[in-house]
C-alpha positions as CSV (number, residue, x, y, z in Angstrom):
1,X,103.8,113.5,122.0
2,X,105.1,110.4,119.7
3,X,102.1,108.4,122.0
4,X,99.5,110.6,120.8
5,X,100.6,110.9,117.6
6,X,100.5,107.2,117.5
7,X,97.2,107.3,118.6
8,X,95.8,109.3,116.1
9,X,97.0,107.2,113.3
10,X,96.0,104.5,114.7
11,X,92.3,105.7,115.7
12,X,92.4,107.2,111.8
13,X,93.5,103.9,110.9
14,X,90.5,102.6,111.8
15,X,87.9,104.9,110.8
16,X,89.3,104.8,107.4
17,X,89.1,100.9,107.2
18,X,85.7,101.2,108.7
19,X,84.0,103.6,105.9
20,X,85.6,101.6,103.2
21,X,84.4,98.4,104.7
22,X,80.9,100.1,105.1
23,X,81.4,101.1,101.2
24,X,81.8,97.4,100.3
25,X,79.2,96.1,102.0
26,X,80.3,95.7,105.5
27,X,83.4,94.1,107.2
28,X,82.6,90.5,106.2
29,X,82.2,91.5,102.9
30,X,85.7,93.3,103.0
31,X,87.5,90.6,104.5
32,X,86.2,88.3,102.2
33,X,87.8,90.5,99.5
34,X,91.3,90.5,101.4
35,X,90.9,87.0,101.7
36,X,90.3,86.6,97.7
37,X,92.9,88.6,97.1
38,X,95.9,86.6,99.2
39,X,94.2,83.5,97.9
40,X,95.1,84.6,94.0
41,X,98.3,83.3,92.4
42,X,99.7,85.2,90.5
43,X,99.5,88.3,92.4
44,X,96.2,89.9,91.5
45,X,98.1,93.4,90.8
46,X,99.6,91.0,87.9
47,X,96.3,90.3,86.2
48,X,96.6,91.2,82.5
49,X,93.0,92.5,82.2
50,X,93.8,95.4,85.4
51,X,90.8,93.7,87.1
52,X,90.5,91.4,90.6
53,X,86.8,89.9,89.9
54,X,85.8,87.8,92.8
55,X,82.2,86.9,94.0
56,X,81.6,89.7,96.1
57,X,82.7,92.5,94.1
58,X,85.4,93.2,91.4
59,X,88.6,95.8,92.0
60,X,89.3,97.8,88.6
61,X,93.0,99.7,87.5
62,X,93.8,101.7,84.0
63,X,97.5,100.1,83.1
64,X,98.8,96.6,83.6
65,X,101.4,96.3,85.9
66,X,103.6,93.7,85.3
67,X,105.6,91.0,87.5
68,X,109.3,92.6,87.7
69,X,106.9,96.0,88.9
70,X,105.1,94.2,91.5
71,X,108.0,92.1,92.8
72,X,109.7,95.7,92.7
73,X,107.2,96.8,94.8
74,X,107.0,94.6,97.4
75,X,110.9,94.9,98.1
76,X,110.5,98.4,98.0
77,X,107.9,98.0,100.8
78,X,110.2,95.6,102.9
79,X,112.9,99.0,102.4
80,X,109.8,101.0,103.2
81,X,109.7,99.1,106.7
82,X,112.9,100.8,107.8
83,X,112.6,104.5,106.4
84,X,109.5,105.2,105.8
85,X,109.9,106.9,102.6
86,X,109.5,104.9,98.9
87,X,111.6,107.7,97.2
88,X,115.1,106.0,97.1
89,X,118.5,108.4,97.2
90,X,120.1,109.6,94.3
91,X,122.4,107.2,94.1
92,X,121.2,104.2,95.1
93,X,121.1,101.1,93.4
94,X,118.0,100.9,91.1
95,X,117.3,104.7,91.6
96,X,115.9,104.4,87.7
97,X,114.0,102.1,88.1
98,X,112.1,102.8,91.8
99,X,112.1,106.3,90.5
100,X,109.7,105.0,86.9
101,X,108.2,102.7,88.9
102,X,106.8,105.4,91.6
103,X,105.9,107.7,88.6
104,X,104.4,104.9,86.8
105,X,101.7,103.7,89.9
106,X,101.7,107.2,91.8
107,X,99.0,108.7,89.7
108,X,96.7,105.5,89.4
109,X,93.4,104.8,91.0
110,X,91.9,101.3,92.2
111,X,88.0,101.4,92.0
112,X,86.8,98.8,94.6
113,X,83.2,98.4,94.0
114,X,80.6,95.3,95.4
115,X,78.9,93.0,92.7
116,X,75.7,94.6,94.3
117,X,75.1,97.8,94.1
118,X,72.9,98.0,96.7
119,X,75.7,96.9,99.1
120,X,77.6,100.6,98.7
121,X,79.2,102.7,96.3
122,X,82.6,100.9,96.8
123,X,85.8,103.3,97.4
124,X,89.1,104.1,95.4
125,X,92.6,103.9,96.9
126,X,96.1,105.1,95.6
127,X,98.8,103.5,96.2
128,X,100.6,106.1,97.1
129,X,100.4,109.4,99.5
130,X,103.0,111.7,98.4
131,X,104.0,114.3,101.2
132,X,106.2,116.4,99.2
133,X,109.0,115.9,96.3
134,X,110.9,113.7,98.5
135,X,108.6,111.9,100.3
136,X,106.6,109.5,99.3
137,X,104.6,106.5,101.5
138,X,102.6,103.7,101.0
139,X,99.1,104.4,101.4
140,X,97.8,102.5,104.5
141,X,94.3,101.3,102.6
142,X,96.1,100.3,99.3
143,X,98.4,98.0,101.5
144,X,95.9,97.0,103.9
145,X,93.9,95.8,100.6
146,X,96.9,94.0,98.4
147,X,99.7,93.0,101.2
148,X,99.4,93.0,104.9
149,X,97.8,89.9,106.6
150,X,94.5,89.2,107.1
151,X,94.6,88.8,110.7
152,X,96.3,91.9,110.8
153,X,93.5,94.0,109.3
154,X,91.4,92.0,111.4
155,X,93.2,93.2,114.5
156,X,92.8,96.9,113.3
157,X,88.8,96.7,113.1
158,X,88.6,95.2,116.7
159,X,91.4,97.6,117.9
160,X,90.0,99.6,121.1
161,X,89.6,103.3,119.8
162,X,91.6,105.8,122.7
163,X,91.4,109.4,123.0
């Protein structure tokens, strides 16, 4: 059961890395973006305009999130690694603070669109998915874009698809 399961996400994985790479022009095009993005110091999420321009296409956000939320963030995501869920306990150190900072990004949208229009439409992402109340995960293609390694995504596109 946990195999299939495993499966699935990782076929749906795939297919949603796929239509948003097809969205921004195709999977060179895409990867070219991620690799933009790693290549930015500071972290583009930092950028005090809410705007990634590069020379393929530009990613556009409503607030600016500033560096104690995005170093926040990514330690959240290193606690994420072990359970799963963002939503700390009651409790917990900085329960204040994750708590805004989850309320503060949870309802935001990142418009990825190509300098060309003729490339695609582009996609949004949220960084979040929220399951229920107390559950709250990283959105795969919001972490796929900002954080996880290149090769990595690269890896998931060439991944064999199983039934």
């Amino acid at each position: 059961m946990a195999d299939t399961l495993n499966k699935t996400i990782k076929n749906d994985t795939k297919k949603q890395l796929i239509e948003c790479a097809q969205a921004f022009g195709g999977k060179n095009y895409f990867l070219q973006l991620l690799e933009a993005l790693r290549e930015a110091r500071p972290h583009p999420l930092m950028a005090k305009n809410s705007k990634f321009h590069f020379s393929m296409g530009t990613i556009k956000w409503k607030k600016v999130i500033y560096k104690d939320k995005v170093h926040l963030l990514i330690s959240m995501l290193k606690d994420n690694r072990n359970n799963g869920n963002l939503i700390p306990k009651k409790g917990d150190k900085g329960y204040k603070t994750k708590m805004n900072l989850l309320r503060t990004l949870g309802p935001m949208e990142f418009e990825v669109r190509p300098k060309n229009t003729k490339d695609g439409d582009g996609f949004i992402i949220h960084p979040f998915d929220m399951i229920d109340k107390n559950t709250t995960h990283l959105n795969y293609m919001f972490n796929a874009v900002f954080f996880v390694p290149v090769r990595i995504v690269k890896k998931a596109f060439t991944a064999k698809t199983k039934e």
